[in-house]
C-alpha positions as CSV (number, residue, x, y, z in Angstrom):
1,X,0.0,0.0,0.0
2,X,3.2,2.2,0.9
3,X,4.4,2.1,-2.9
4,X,0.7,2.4,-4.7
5,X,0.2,5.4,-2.3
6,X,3.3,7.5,-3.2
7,X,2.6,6.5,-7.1
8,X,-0.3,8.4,-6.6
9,X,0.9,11.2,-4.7
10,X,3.7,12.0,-7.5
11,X,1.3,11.7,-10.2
12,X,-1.3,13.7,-8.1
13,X,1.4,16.3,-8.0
14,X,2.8,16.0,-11.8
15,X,-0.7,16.9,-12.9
16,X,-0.9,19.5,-11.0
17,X,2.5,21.3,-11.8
18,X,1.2,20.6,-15.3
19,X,4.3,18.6,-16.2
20,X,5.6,18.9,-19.9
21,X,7.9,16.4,-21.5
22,X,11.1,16.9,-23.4
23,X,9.2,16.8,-26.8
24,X,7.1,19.9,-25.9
25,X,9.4,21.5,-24.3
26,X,11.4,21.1,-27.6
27,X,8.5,22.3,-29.5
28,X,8.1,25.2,-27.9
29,X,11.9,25.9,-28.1
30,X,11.5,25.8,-31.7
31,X,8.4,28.2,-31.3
32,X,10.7,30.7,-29.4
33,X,14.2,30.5,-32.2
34,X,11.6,30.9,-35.2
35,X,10.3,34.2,-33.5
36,X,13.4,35.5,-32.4
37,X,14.8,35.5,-36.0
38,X,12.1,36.9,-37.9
39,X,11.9,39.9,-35.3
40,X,16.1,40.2,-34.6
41,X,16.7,40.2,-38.7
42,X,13.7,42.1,-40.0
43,X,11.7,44.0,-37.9
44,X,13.4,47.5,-37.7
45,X,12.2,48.9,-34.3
46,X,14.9,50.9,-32.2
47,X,14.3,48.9,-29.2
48,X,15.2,45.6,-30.9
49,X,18.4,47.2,-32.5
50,X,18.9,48.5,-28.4
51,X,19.7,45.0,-26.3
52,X,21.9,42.3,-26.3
53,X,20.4,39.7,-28.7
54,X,22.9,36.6,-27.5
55,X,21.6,37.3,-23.8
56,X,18.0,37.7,-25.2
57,X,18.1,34.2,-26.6
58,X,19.5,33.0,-23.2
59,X,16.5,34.9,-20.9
60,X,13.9,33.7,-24.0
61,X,14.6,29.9,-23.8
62,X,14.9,30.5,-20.2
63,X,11.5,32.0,-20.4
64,X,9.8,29.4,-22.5
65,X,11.4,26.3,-20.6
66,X,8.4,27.7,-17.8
67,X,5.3,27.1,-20.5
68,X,3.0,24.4,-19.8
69,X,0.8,25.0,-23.3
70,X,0.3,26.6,-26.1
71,X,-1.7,29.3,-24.5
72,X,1.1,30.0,-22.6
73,X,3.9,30.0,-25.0
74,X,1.9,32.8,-27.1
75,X,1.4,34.5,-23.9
76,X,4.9,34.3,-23.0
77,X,6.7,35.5,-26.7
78,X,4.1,38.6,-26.5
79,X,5.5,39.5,-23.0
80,X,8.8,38.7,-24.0
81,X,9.2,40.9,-27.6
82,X,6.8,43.4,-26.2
83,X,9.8,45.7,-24.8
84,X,11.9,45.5,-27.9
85,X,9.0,45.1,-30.6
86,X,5.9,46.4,-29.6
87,X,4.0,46.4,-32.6
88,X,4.7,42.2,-33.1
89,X,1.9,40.1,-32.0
90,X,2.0,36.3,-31.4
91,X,-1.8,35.0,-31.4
92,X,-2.7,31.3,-30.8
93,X,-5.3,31.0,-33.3
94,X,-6.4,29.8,-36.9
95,X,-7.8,32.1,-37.7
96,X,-5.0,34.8,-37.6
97,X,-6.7,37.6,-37.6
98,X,-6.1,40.9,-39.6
99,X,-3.0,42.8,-38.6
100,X,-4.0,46.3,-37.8
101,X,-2.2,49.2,-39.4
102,X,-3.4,51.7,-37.9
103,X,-1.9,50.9,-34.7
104,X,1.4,51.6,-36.4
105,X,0.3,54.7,-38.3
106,X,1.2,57.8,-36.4
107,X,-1.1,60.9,-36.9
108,X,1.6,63.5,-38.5
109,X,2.9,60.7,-41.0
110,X,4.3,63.7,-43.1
111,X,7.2,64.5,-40.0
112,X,8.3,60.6,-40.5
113,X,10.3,58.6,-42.9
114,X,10.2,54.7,-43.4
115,X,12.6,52.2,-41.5
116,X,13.7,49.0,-42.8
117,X,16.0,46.6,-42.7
118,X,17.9,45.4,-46.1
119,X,20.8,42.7,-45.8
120,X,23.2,41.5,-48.0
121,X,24.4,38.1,-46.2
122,X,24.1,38.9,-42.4
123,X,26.5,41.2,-40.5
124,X,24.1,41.6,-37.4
125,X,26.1,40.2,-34.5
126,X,29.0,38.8,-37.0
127,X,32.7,39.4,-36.1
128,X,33.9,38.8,-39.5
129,X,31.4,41.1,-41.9
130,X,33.7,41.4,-45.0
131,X,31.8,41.4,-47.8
132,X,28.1,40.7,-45.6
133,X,26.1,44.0,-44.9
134,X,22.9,45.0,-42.8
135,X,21.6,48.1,-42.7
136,X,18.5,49.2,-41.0
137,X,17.5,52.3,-43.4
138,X,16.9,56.1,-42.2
139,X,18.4,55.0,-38.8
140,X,21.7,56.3,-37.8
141,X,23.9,58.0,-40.8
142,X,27.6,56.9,-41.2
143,X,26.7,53.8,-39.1
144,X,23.3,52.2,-40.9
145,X,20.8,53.8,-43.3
146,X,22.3,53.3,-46.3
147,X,20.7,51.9,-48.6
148,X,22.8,48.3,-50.2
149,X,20.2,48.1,-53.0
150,X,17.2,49.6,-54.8
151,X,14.6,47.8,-53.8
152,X,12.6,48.1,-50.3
153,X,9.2,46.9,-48.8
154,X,6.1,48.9,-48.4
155,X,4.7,50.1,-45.4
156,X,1.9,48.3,-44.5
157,X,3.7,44.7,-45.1
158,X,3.4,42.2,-42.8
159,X,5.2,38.7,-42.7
160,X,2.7,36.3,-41.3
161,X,4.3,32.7,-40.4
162,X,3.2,29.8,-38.6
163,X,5.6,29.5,-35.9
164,X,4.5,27.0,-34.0
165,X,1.3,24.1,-33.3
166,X,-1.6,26.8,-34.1
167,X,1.3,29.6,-32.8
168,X,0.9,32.6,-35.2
169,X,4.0,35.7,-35.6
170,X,2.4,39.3,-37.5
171,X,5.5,41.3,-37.8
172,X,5.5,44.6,-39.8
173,X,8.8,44.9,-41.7
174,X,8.7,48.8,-42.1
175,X,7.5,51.0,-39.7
176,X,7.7,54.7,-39.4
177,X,10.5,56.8,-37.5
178,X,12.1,60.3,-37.2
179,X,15.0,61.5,-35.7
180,X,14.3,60.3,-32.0
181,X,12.8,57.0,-32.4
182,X,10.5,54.1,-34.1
183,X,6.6,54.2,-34.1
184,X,5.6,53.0,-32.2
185,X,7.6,54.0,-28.9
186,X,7.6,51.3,-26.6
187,X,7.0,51.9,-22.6
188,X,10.6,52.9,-21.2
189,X,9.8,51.1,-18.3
190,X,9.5,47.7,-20.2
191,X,12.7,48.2,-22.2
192,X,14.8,48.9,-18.9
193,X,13.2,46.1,-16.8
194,X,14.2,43.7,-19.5
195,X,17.6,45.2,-20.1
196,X,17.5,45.1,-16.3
197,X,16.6,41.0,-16.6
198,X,19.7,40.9,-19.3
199,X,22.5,42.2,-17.2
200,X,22.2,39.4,-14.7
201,X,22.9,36.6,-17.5
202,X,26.2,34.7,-17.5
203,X,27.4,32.7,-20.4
204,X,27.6,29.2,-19.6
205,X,26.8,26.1,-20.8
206,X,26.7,24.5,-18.0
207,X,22.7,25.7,-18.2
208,X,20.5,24.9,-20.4
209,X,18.9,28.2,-21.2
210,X,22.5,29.0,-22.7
211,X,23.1,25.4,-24.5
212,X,19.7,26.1,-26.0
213,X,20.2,29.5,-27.2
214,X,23.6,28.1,-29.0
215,X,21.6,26.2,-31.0
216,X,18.5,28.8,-31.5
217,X,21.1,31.8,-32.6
218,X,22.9,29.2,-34.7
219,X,19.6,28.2,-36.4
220,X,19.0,31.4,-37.6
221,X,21.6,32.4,-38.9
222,X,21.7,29.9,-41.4
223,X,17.6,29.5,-41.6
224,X,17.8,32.9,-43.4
225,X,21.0,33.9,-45.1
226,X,22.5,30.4,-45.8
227,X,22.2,30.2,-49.6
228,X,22.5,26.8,-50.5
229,X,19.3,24.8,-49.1
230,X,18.3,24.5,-52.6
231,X,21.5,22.2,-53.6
232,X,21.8,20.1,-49.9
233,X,19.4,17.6,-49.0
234,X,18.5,18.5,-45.9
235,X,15.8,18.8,-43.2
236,X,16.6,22.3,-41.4
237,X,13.8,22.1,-38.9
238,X,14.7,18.4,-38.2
239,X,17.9,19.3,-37.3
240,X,17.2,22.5,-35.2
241,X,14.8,19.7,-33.4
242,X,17.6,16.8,-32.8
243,X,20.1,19.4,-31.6
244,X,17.4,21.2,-29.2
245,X,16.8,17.6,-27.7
246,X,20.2,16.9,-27.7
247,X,20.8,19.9,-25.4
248,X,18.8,18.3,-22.7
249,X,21.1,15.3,-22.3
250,X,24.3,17.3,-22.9
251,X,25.7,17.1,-19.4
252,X,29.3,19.3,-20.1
253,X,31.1,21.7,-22.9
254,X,32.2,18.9,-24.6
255,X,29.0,17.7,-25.3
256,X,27.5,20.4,-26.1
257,X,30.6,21.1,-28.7
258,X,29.7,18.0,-30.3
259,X,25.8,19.0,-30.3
260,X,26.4,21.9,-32.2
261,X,29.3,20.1,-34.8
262,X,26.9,18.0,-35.2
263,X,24.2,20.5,-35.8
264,X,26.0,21.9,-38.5
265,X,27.7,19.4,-39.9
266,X,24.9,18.4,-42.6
267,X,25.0,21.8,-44.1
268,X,28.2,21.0,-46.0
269,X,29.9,23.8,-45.7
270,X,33.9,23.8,-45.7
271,X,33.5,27.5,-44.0
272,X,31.7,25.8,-41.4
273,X,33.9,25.7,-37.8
274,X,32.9,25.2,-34.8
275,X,34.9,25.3,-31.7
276,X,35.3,25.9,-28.2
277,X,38.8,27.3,-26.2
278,X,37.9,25.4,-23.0
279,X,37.5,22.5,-24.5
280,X,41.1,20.9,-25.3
281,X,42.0,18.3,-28.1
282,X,45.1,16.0,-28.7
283,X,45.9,13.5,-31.5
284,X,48.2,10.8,-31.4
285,X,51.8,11.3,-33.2
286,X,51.3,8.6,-35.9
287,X,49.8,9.2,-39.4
288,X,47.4,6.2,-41.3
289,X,45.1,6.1,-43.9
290,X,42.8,3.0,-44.9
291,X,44.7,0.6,-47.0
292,X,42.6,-2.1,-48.7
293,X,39.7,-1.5,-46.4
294,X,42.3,-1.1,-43.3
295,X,43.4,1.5,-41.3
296,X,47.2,1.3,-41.5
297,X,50.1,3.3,-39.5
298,X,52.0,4.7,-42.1
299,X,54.3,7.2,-40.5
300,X,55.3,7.5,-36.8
301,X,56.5,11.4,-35.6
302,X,56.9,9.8,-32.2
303,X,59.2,6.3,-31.6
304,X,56.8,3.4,-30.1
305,X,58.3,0.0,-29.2
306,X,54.6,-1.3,-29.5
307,X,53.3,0.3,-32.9
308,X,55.3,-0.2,-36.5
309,X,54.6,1.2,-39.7
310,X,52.5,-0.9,-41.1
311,X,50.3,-2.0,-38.4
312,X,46.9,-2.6,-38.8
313,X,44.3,-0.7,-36.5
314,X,41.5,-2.6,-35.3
315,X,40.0,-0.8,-32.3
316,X,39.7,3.0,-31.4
317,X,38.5,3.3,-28.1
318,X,37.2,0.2,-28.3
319,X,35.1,0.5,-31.3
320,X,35.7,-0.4,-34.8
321,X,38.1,2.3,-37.0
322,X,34.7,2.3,-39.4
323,X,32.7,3.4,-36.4
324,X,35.1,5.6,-35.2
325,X,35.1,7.5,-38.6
326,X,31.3,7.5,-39.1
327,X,31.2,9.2,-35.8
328,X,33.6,12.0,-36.9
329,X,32.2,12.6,-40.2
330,X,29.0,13.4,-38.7
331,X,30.7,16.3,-36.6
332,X,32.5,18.0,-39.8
333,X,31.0,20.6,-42.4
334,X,32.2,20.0,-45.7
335,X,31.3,19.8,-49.0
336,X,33.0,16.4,-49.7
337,X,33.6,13.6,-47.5
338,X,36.8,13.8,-45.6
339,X,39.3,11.5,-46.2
């Protein structure tokens, strides 16, 4: 009777706390890095150009790990983006109803110009920007505003996705500004509690807020400026899923390292590196390459009484050299396989 009556109690209690499993929770993850892209890339209010976006990510998952539904996850992203976007709107419905455009219209339209954002690659966040450009139009001359090419949106456009299981995103791409600020202003007192909220976060994987924002700011970078989806055969969404699950059993930075190698890896892209200084790598002073369907020794740079040039390799850490390999290949971006 002891054991049936604790069984009940802990069930009693899981039902009650609402408990959520690692599939929803990864769902609404997913929710949460398709909204944070669309609004950190292409909706050109001064708030959202204003705050740490890497922290943001962090705070967001962090935010979202609490929802119990899908009520609550559009409740949540509308409290969340409110500060920094407050004309975006997240509705669990349908039906999605009409955006309205008046709501972003100021009275005196004549004393505003139009803010956008135009991007050629991504150099939002990037330490290497090169040849990649973003400018948010009209903003701040000699840092943004100018324009990289002719063509721009039309107020009054909205990008309307699906974000999520009946989870909807309305995000205008141009709004109006002057001088001062983005219509329309958000309340100041939003914008510092959550920069408040961002200053407290620490950068470490060692919590999962941070190990899922890795993988979220990763997505979406790639998501919308990686140009080759058309030529790869690949599931994007699938992977953003296996890698979000995969931050839930990562237990240290190595792991994690390898959750976002292999992340990336099936992108195919040489350019592709990812790495971590903490986490330290050594390789043994021998060369081999497969011979004949073996993996031979072929050159020593250290002397070993117990290996020989020559030598055939059967076990690497106690797996096969074919399973070793397989393994390894599925943590490396490149267009070819690595031999």
């Amino acid at each position: 009777m002891k054991k049936i009556s604790e069984l009940i109690i802990i069930i009693g209690l899981c039902s009650l706390a609402g408990c959520v499993g690692t599939e929803q929770k990864v769902k609404n993850q997913m929710t949460f890095a398709k909204a944070y892209g669309y609004v950190k890339y292409f909706h050109p209010s001064d708030e959202a150009s204003s705050i740490d976006w890497a922290k943001f990510s962090i705070f967001g998952a962090n935010e979202i790990e609490k929802c119990r539904s899908i009520p609550q996850v559009t409740k949540t992203l509308n409290r969340l983006f409110k500060p920094i976007a407050p004309s975006v709107i997240f509705v669990a419905s349908d039906e999605n109803p009409e955006y309205n455009i008046n709501s972003i219209t100021p009275d005196n339209v004549a004393e505003y110009r139009l803010t956008f954002w135009q991007h050629q690659g991504v150099s939002v966040d990037m330490k290497l920007k090169g040849a990649y450009k973003s400018s948010r139009i009209n903003r701040v001359p000699g840092v943004e505003g100018e324009k990289i090419f002719s063509y721009q949106p039309e107020f009054g456009e909205i990008t309307v996705k699906k974000i999520g299981d009946g989870i909807y995103c309305q995000i205008p791409l141009v709004l109006y500004c002057n001088e001062k600020y983005t219509y329309p202003i958000t309340d100041s007192s939003l914008i510092k509690g959550l920069k408040t909220e961002l200053n407290k976060i620490e950068l470490n994987t060692g919590n999962l807020s941070t190990r899922l924002a890795n993988v979220i700011i990763t997505y979406n970078v790639f998501q919308h400026f990686y140009p080759y989806f058309d030529v790869i055969d690949i599931n994007w969404d699938n992977e953003l899923e296996k890698a979000l699950t995969r931050c839930y059993t990562d237990i240290n930075s190595t792991d994690h390292l390898l959750t976002l190698q292999k992340f990336t890896a099936p992108l195919r892209d040489g350019h592709c590196y990812v790495y971590n200084n903490s986490v330290k790598f050594a390789a043994p002073p021998i060369a081999w390459e497969w011979v004949e369907n073996q993996l031979v020794i072929t050159n020593l740079f250290k002397e070993n009484p117990n290996i020989q040039i020559g030598d055939a390799v059967t076990k690497i850490n106690g797996i096969s050299p074919e399973k070793h390999f397989q393994e390894a290949y599925s943590l490396i971006s490149a267009g070819t396989k690595s031999s």
